[in-house]
N, C-alpha and C positions, 0 to 999 in steps of 0.2 A: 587624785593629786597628780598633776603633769608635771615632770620633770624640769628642771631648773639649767641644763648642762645639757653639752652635745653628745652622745656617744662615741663618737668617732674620737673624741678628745681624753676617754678612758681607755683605750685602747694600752696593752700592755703588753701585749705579744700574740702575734699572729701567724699561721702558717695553713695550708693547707688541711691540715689534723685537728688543731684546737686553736683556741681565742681567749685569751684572757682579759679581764677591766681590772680597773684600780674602783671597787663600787664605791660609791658616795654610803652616806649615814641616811639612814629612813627611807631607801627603795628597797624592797624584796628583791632576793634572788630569781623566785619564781613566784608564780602568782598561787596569794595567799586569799582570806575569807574576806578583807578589805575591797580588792576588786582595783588596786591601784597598780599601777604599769610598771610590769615587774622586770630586770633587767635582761631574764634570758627573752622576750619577749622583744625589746628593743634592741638586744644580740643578735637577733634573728632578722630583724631588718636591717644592721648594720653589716653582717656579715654576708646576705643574702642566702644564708643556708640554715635547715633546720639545726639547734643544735641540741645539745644532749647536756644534763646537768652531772658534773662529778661531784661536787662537794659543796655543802653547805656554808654559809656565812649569817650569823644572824642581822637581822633590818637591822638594829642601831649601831653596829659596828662598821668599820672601813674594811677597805684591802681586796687583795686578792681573789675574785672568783672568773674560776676556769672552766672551760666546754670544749666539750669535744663535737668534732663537726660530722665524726663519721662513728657508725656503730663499732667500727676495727679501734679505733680511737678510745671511744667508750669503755671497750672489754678491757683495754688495753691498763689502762690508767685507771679502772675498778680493780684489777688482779693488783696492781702497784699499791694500793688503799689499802685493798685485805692483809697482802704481806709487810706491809708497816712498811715500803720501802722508799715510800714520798716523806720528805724531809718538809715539814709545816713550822713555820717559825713566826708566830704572832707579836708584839710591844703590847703592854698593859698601862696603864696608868693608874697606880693606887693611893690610897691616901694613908699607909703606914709605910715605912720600910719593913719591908721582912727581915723575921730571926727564925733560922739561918738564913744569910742571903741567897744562899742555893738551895735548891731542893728536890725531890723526886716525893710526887704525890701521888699515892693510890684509894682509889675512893670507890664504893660502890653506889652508882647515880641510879634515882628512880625517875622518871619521866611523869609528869603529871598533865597530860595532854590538853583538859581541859583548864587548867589555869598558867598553858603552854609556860611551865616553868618545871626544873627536875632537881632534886633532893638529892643529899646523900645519907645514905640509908646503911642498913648493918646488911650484911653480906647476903644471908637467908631471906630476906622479903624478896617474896617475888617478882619477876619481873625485873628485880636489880640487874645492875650492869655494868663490873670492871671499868674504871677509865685511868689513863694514866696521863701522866706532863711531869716536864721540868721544869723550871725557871731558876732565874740566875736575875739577881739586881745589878742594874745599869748604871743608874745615877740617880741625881737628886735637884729639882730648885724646891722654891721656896715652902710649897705645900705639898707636894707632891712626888711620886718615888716610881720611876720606870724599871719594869720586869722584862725581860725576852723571856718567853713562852713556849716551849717547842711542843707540840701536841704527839703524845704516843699511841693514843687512839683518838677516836672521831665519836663522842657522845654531844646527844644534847645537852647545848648550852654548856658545853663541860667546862669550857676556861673558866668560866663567870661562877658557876656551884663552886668547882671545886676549891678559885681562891677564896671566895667569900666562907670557903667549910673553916681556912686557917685565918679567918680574919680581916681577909684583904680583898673587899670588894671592888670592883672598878668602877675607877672616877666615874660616875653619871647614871650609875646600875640601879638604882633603886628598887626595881625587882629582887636584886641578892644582899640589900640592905645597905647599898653606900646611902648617905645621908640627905643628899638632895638631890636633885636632874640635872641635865644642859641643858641651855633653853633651847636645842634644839631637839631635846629626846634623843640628841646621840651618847654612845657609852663612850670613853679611851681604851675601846679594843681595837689593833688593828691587825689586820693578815698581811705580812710584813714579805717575808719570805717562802719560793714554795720551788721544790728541787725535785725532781722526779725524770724518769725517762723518757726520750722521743718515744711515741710508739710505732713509729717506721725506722727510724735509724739506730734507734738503741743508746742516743749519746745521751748524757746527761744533759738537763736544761737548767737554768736559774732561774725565777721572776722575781724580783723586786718592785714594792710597790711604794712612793713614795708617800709618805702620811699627809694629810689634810692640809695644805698647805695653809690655808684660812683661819688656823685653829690656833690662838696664841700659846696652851699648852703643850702640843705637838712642836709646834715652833721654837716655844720654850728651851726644849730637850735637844736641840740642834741636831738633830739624828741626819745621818748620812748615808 
């Protein structure tokens, strides 16, 4: 599948160290078992440097994915991931409101490699694995109810298990049980905000990444 969008036009912040995109819905981050052109791949022509992958984003979701251009970059911004000290703040879109509208979820997630989807399991099966999140309800139209998301750990698929463990699948999931698709195969996840340190100058950085602008639910929710 050949890309529809320029690269140069995802662009989200750049510098000498790392590169971050605003990723589209249905391109891989990195090249998967499809063999379709995966974005650090097309990073790497845009950027003209090899780059290094930090953190995952699943294909059907938007937002945020960031690379680092240098191995010092890489260590850098892996040591920030393991100390929980990057601030990750995703938008969900689901089809309940939550009760309570806030909340802190702890769930132990099992990874089921081959049917690339993960469970939430009782603490003892093997293999389990701690994940944590918050969210907090945003708003509301007509069918639908927007969450901010902040990620405490980095499991698989973990937004998507663990809202659907309390009921609230995202819009378009149908792997975690929302009710039907978008006809694009994309979900209402997006990686909205990501806060972390330079790893040369130490300052704090922001990215913000604007949501699908194409998308009449995204658009919906007016977000800023």
């Amino acid at each position: 599948m050949e890309p529809t969008f320029q690269i140069g036009s995802l662009v989200l912040y750049k510098n000498n160290q790392l590169i971050a995109f605003n990723k589209p819905a249905g391109i891989p981050v990195q090249e998967d078992k499809t063999g379709d052109k995966a974005l650090i791949n097309l990073g790497e022509i845009y950027a003209q440097s090899k780059l290094h992958l930090i953190h995952r984003l699943d294909r059907p979701a938007t937002g945020i994915a960031l690379f680092a251009k240098t191995p010092g970059a890489l260590a850098s911004l892996n040591e920030q991931f393991r100390n929980r000290e990057v601030e990750k703040v995703y938008l969900a879109v689901v089809g309940e409101k939550p009760e309570p509208e806030e909340g802190h979820l702890r769930h132990y997630l099992l990874k089921n490699g081959r049917l690339n989807r993960t469970a939430t399991v009782e603490e003892e099966k093997p293999g389990a694995r701690m994940a944590e999140l918050s969210y907090r309800y945003l708003r509301s139209i007509e069918r639908y109810h927007l969450l901010e998301v902040r990620l405490l750990s980095g499991r698989h698929h973990q937004i998507r298990a663990q809202l659907a463990a309390i009921g609230l699948p995202i819009k378009g999931d149908v792997k975690y049980g929302f009710r039907r698709s978008n006809p694009d195969r994309s979900i209402h996840l997006h990686a909205w905000k990501l806060r972390f340190r330079h790893p040369v100058s130490n300052e704090w950085e922001e990215i913000v990444a604007p949501v699908p602008a194409d998308d009449p639910v995204w658009k919906a929710f007016e977000i800023a």
